[in-house]
C-alpha positions as CSV (number, residue, x, y, z in Angstrom):
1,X,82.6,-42.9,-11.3
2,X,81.5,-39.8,-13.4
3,X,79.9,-36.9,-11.8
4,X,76.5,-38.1,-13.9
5,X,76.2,-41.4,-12.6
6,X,76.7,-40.1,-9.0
7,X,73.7,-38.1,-9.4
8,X,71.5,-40.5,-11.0
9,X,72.5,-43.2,-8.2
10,X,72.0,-40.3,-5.3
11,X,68.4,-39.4,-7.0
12,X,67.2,-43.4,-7.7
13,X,68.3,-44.1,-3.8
14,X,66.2,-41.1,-2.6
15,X,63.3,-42.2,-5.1
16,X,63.3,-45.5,-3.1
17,X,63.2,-43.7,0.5
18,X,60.7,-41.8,-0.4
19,X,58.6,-45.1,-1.8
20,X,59.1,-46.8,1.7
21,X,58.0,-43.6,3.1
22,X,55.0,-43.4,1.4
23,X,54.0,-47.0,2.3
24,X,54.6,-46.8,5.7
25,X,52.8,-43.5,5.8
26,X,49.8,-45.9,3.7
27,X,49.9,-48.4,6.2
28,X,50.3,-46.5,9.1
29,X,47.0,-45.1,7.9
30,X,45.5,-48.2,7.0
31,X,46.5,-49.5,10.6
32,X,44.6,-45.7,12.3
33,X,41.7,-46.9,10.3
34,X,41.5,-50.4,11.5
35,X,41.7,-48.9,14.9
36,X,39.1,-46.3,14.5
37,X,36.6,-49.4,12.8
38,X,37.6,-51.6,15.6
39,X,36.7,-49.2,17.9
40,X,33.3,-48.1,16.8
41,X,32.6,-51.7,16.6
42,X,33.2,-52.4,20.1
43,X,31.0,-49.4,20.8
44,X,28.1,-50.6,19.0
45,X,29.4,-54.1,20.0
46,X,29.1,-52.8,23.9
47,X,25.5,-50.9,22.6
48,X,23.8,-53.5,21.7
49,X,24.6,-56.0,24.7
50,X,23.4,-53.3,27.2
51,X,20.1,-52.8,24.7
52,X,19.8,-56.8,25.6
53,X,18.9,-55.7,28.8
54,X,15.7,-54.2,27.8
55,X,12.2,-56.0,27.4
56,X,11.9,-55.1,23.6
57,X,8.0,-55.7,23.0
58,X,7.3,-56.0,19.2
59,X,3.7,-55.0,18.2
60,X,1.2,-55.6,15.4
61,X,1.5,-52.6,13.5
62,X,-1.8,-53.3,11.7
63,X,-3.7,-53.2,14.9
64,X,-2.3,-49.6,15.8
65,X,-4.9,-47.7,14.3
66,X,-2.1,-45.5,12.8
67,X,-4.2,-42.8,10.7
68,X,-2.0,-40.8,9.0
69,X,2.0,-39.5,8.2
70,X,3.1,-36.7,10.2
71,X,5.9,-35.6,7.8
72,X,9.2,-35.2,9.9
73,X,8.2,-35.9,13.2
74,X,8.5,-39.3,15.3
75,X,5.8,-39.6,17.4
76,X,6.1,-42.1,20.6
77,X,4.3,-43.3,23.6
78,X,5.4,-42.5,27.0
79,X,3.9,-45.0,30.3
80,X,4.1,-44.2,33.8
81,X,2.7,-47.3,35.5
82,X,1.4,-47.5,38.9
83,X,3.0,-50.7,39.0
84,X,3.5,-52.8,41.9
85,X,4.6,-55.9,41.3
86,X,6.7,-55.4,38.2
87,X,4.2,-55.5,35.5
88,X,5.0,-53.8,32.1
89,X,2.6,-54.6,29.6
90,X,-1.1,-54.7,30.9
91,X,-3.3,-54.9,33.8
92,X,-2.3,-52.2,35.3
93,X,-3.1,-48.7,35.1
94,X,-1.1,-46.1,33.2
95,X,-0.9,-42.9,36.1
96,X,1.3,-41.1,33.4
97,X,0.2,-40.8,29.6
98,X,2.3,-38.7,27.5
99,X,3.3,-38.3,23.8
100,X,6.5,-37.2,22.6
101,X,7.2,-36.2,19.7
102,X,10.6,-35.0,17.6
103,X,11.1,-33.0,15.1
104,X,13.5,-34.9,13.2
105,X,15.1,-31.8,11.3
106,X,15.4,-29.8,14.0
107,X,15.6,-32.0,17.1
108,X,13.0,-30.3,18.8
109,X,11.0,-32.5,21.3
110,X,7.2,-31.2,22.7
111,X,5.5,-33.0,25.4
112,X,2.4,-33.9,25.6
113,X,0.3,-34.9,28.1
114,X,-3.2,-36.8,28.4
115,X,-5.2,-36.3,31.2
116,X,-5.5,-40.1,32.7
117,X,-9.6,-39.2,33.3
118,X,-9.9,-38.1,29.7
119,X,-13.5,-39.5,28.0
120,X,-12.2,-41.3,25.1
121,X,-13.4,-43.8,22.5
122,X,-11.8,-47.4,23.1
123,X,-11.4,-50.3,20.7
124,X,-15.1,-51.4,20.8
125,X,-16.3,-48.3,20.4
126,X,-17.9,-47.6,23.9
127,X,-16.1,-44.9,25.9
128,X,-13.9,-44.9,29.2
129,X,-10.9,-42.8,30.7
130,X,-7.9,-42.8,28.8
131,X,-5.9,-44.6,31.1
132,X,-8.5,-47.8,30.9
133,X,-6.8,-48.6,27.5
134,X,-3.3,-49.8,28.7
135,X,-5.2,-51.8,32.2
136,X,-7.4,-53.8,29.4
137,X,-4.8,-54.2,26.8
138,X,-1.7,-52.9,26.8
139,X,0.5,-50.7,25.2
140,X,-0.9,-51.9,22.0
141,X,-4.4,-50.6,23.0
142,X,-2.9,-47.6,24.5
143,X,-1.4,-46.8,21.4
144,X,-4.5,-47.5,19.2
145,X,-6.5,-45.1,21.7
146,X,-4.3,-42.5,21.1
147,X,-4.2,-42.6,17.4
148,X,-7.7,-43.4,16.7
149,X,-9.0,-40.4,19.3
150,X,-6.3,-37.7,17.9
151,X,-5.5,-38.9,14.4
152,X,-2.1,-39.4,15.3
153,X,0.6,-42.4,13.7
154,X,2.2,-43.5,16.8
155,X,3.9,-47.0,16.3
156,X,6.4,-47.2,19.3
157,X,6.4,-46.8,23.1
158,X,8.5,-46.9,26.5
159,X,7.0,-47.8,29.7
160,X,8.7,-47.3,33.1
161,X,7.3,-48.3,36.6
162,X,7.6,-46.2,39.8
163,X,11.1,-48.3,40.5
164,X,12.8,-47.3,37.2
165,X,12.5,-43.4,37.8
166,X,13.6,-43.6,41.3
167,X,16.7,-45.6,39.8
168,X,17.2,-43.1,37.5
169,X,16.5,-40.1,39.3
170,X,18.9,-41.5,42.3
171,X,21.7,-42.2,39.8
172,X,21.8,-38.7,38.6
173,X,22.5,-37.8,42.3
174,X,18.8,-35.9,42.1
175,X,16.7,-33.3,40.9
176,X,16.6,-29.5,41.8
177,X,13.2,-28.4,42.4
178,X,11.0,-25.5,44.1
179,X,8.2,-27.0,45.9
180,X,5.9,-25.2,48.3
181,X,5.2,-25.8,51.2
182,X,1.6,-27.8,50.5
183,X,3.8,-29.6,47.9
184,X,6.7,-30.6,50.2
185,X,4.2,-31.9,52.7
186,X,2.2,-34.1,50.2
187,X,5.4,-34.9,48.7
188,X,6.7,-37.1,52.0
189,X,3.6,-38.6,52.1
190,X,3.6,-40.1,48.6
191,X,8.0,-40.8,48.7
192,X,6.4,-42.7,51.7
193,X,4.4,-45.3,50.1
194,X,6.9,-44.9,47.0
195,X,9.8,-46.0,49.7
196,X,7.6,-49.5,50.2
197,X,6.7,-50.3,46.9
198,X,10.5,-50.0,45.5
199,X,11.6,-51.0,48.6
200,X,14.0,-47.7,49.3
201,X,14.5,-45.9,52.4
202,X,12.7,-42.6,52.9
203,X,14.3,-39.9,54.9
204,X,11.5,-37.8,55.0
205,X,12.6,-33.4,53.7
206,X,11.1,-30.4,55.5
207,X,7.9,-29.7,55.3
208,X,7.9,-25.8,54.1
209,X,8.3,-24.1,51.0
210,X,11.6,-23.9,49.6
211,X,14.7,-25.1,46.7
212,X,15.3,-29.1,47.5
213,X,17.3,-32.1,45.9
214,X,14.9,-34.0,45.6
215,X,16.0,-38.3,45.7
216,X,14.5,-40.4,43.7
217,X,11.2,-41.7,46.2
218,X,10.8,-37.8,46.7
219,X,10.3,-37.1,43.4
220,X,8.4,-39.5,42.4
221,X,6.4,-38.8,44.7
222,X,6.0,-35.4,44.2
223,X,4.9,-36.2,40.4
224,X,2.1,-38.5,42.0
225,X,0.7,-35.1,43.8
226,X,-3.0,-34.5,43.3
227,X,-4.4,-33.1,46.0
228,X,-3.7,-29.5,45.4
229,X,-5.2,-26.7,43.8
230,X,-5.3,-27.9,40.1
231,X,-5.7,-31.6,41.1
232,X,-4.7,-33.4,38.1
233,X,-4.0,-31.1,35.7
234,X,-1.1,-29.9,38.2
235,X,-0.3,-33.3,38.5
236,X,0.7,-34.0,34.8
237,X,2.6,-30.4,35.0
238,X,4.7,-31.8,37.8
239,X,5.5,-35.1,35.9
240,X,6.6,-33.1,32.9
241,X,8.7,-30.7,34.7
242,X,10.3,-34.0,36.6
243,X,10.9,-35.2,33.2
244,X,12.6,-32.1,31.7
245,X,14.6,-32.0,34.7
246,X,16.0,-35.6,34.2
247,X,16.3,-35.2,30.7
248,X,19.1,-32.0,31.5
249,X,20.6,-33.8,34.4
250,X,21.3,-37.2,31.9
251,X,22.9,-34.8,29.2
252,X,25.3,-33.7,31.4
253,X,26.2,-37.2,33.1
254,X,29.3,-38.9,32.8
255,X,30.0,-42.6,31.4
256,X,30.1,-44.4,34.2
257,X,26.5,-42.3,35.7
258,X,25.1,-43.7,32.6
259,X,26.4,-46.7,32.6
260,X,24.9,-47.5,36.2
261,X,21.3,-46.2,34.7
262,X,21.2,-48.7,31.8
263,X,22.3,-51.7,34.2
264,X,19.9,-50.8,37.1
265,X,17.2,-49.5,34.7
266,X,16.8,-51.0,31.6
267,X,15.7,-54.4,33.0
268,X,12.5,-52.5,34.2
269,X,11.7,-50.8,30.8
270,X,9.3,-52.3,28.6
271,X,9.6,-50.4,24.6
272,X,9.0,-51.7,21.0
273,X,12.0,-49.6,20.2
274,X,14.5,-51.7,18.0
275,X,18.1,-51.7,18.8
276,X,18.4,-49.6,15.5
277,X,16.6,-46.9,16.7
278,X,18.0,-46.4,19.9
279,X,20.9,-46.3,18.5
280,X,19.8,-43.9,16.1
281,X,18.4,-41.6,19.4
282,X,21.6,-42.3,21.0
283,X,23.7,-40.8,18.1
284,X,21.3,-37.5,18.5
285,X,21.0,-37.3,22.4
286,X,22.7,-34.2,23.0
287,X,21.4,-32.5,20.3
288,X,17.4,-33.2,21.4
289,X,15.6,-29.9,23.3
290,X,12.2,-29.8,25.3
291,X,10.8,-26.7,24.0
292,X,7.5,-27.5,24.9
293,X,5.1,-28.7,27.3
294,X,1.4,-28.7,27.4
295,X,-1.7,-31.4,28.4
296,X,-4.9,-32.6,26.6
297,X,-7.5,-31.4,26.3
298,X,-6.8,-27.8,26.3
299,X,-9.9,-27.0,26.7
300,X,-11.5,-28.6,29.5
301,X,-13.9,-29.5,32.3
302,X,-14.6,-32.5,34.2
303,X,-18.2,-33.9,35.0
304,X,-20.1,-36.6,37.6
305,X,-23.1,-36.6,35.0
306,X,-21.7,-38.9,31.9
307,X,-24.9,-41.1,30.7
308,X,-24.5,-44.7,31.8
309,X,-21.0,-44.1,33.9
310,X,-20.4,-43.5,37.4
311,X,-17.3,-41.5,38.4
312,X,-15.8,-37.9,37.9
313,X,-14.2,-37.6,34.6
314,X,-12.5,-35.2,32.7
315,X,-14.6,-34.0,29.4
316,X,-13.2,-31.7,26.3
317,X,-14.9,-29.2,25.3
318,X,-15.1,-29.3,21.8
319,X,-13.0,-31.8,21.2
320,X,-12.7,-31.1,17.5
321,X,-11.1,-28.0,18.0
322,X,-8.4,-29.8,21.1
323,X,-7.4,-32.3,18.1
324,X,-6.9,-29.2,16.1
325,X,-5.1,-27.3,18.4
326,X,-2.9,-30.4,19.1
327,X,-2.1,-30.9,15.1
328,X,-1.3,-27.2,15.2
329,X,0.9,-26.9,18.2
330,X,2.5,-30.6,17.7
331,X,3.5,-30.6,14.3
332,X,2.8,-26.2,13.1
333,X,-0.4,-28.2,11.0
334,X,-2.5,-24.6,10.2
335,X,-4.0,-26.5,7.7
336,X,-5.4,-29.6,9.4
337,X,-8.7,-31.3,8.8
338,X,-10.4,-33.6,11.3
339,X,-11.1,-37.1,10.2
340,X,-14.5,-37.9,10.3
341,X,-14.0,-40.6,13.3
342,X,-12.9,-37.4,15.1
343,X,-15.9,-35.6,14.5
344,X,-18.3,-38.6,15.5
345,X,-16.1,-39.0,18.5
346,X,-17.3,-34.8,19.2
347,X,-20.7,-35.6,18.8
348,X,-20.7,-38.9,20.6
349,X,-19.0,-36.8,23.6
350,X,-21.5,-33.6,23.4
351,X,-24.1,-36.9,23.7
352,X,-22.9,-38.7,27.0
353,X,-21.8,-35.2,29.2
354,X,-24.1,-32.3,27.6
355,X,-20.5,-30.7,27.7
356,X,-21.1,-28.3,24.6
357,X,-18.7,-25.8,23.1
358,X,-20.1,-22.8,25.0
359,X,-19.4,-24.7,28.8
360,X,-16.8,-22.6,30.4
361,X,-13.1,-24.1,30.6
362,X,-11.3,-25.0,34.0
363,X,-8.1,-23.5,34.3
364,X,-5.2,-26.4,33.5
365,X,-2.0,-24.3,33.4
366,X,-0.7,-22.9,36.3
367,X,2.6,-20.3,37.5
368,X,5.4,-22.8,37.3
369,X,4.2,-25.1,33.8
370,X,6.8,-25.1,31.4
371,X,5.3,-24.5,28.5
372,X,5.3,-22.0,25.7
373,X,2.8,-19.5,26.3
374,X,1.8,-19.1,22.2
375,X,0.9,-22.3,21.9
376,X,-1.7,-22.4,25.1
């Protein structure tokens, strides 16, 4: 055989190597790409049956009330329910009303508050505390309150009972916190009658001032303190603060921490979240900050003497201006306008209390609040 044809034979049998080569190397990467499908599959797969465990509660988005687009923020309701026999979705009172809301470009989250005691407007146009709304009707009228009092577009909402947190907070192994020593006292006293309503042990923590891991029943029960200087307004600072502090401590938990949460926990949350958007917040959780922290109304008083209702409640001053400030330190609106059911809602409350613009605020914010001091 000539020196020619070795060559050519030499070259056409490395030509076919290097065919086999490349479609191994194809279906090796093929198969890596099955895998990586099959995988995320499974983990939406594995998703979706733990979101099964949740009490998903769709609402009637026409009778939200939703007044207007906020642009790139998602704005949802947060229920902590004095709840002792279970309930989730009306008559009971709502202790805890907050609004969160995320900046969807940035991932920043600010915390809102609303005073439970708040004079608002409900759905037939009379006016009660804000937490009336949820005992009467649910998250549904919760959520309509919310948005027809503040302008706001809120379509979506979690609500937790005291059992959930304590689940929550006990599978994260607890909470740092600084309490002093009025607030470690009153804070046995409520993980007390916490203990019997979730049906928890309490082993009661020293009553003086000082840096404790708080359980679960002890800090709940320290959000539920109001009978300190600041009364409620305090009270809502603690309950954002306990929430910050779980928020940090789930970031940092491992698999099988969070794992334990959803099973113990989920059953006992009721949301109109759908599966999509959890997921969708599940794909962002690490990247999600509290950079804020403040309650409503920011200007404030509370008064015995509202026309035709008995009771202390808690009265903005000016509550034009509070709905402002909110737009402004919510979503950085320097350019917001008040709709005119806001501005009847002003007079109407300048009609029951006599509270006028020039009554002089209570202090609500206090050494400790997390907050961010430009916005206050």
């Amino acid at each position: 055989m000539s020196k020619k044809k070795r060559m050519t034979k030499k070259m056409a049998r490395e030509e076919r190597q290097r065919q086999r080569r490349k479609r191994r190397r194809k279906r090796i990467a093929f198969l890596t790409f099955e895998v990586i499908i099959l995988a995320v599959l499974c983990v939406v797969a594995y998703g979706v049956f733990k979101l099964d465990k949740l009490d998903i509660n769709i609402l009637n988005k026409d009778k939200l009330e939703a007044y207007r687009d906020t642009g790139p923020y998602t704005n949802i309701a947060l229920f902590g329910l004095d709840s002792r026999n279970g309930e989730l979705e009306g008559g009971v009172q709502s202790d805890c009303i907050m609004i969160a809301s995320i900046n969807n470009e940035t991932n920043d989250v600010r915390l809102l508050s609303v005073y439970r005691d708040t004079l608002l407007q409900q759905a037939d146009g009379t006016y009660e505390k804000a937490n009336s709304a949820y005992h009467s009707g649910g998250p549904e009228a919760a959520i309509s309150l919310l948005n027809r009092n503040f302008d706001l577009d809120i379509q979506n909402y979690v609500s937790v009972n005291f059992s959930a947190l304590v689940d929550v907070i006990d599978a994260l192994g607890g909470i740092e916190m600084e309490l002093t020593q009025e607030e470690a006292f009153y804070s046995n006293g409520y993980a007390s009658e916490t203990a019997q309503v979730v049906g928890k042990e309490m082993v009661p923590i020293e009553e003086e001032a000082g840096t404790y891991v708080l359980d679960g029943v002890h800090a709940v029960g320290y959000a539920r303190i109001r009978y300190t200087d600041g009364m409620d307004f305090k009270r809502t600072e603690r309950q954002r603060v306990v929430l910050q502090k779980v928020a940090e401590k789930a970031k940092k938990a491992n698999i099988v921490t969070l794992n334990k949460i959803v099973n113990e926990v989920f059953p006992q949350i009721s949301t109109s979240l759908t599966i999509s958007d959890m997921l969708g917040f599940a794909s962002n959780i690490l990247d999600y900050n509290i950079v804020d922290t403040s309650g409503f109304p920011y200007n404030v008083t509370t008064s015995e003497s509202v026309l035709n209702h008995e009771g202390s409640y808690v009265v903005p001053i000016d509550f034009v201006s509070n709905v402002t400030m909110l737009h402004q330190n919510l979503f950085g609106e320097a350019d917001y306008v008040p709709s005119e059911k806001v501005q009847q809602i002003h007079d109407d409350i300048i009609y029951l209390t006599g509270v006028t613009e020039d009554t002089t605020a209570m202090e609500t914010t206090f050494e400790g609040d997390v907050h961010n001091e430009e916005t206050q």
